[in-house]
N, C-alpha and C positions, 0 to 999 in steps of 0.2 A: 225160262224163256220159251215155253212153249205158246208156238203159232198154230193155226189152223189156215196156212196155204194150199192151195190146188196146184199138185206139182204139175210144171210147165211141161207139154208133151215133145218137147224136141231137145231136151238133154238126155248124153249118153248113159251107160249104165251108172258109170262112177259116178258121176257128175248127181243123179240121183240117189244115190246110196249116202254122198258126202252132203247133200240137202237134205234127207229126212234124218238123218244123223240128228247136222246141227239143228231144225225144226224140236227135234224129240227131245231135246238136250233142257234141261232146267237152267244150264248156264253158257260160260262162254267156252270152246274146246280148242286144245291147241292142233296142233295136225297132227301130230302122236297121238294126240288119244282120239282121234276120229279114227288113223288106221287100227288102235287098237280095239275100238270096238267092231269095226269094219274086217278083219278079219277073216272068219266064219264067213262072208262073201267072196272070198276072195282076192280080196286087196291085199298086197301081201309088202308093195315096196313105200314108201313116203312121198317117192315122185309120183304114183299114181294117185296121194290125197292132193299135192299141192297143186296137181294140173287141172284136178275139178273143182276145185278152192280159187286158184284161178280165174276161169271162167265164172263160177260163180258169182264171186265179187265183180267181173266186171262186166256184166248182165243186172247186178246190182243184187241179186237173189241172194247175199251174204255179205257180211261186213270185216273188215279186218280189224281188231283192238289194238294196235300198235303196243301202247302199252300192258297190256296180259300175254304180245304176241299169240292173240288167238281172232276165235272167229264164230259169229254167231249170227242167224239165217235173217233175215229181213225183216222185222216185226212189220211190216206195211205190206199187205200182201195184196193190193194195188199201187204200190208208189215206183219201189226199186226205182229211187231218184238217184241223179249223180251228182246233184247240187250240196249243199250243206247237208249234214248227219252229227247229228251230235247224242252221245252217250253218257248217261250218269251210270256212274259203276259202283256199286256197294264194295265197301272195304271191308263189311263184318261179314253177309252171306255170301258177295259173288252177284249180287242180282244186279243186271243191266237192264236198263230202258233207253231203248230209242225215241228220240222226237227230232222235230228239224223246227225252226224258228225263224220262219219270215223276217221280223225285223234284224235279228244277229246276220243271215242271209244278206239283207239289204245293205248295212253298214258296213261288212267286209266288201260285198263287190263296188261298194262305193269307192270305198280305200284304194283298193287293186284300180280299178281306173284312173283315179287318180295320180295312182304312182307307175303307173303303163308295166303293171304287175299280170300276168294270165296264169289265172287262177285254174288249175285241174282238177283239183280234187279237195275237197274242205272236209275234215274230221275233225271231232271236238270231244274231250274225252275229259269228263266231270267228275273226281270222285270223291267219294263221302261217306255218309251213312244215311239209306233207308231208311224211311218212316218207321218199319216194324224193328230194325234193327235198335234206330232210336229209343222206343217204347222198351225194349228189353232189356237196355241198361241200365 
């Protein structure tokens, strides 16, 4: 999963250390293993990754995987949307991709209107196997 974002100049130190983290990251990390690489900086307690985990997600700069209960940095380093986000997650390597999908978008806020339902936050969480994984079996 590595991105190529221009970290934002008005987050704290943590908050910085826990974004180039997950940025650097191949995959998805849970908040244990951000404080364990985190570390060697200083980080030393869990409350200090979860509160710039945090922030991060809700600036949009990071996503949470509900189901890996992890976290991995924004693959859209123009969007940090708060509308629909939807993740395919490889079952063989771990590999995530982000996209978001207009029409699936449109069809759920339709629904929610419909049923005087107020939508906050929409994750959508795909998994499978990867093309490459495909190819190797």
């Amino acid at each position: 999963m590595a991105h190529s974002h221009d970290m934002p100049t008005d987050l704290t130190r943590n908050q910085e250390l826990v974004l180039g983290t997950l940025t650097a990251s191949s995959g998805p990390l849970s908040a244990y293993d951000i404080l364990d690489r985190l570390r060697t900086e200083g980080l030393r307690a869990p409350l200090q990754v979860y509160r710039a985990l945090e922030k991060l997600v809700d600036r949009g700069l990071a996503h949470r995987l509900e189901s890996l209960n992890a976290f991995v940095a924004c693959a859209d380093a123009h969007c940090h949307r708060k509308g629909l986000i939807a993740f395919a997650i490889c079952e063989g390597c771990g590999k995530v991709d982000e996209f978001a999908d207009a029409v699936i978008e449109s069809r759920l806020g339709a629904w929610a209107h419909a049923e005087g339902f107020k939508v906050e936050r929409t994750t959508m969480e795909i998994r499978g196997r990867c093309a490459q994984c495909l190819k190797a079996a």
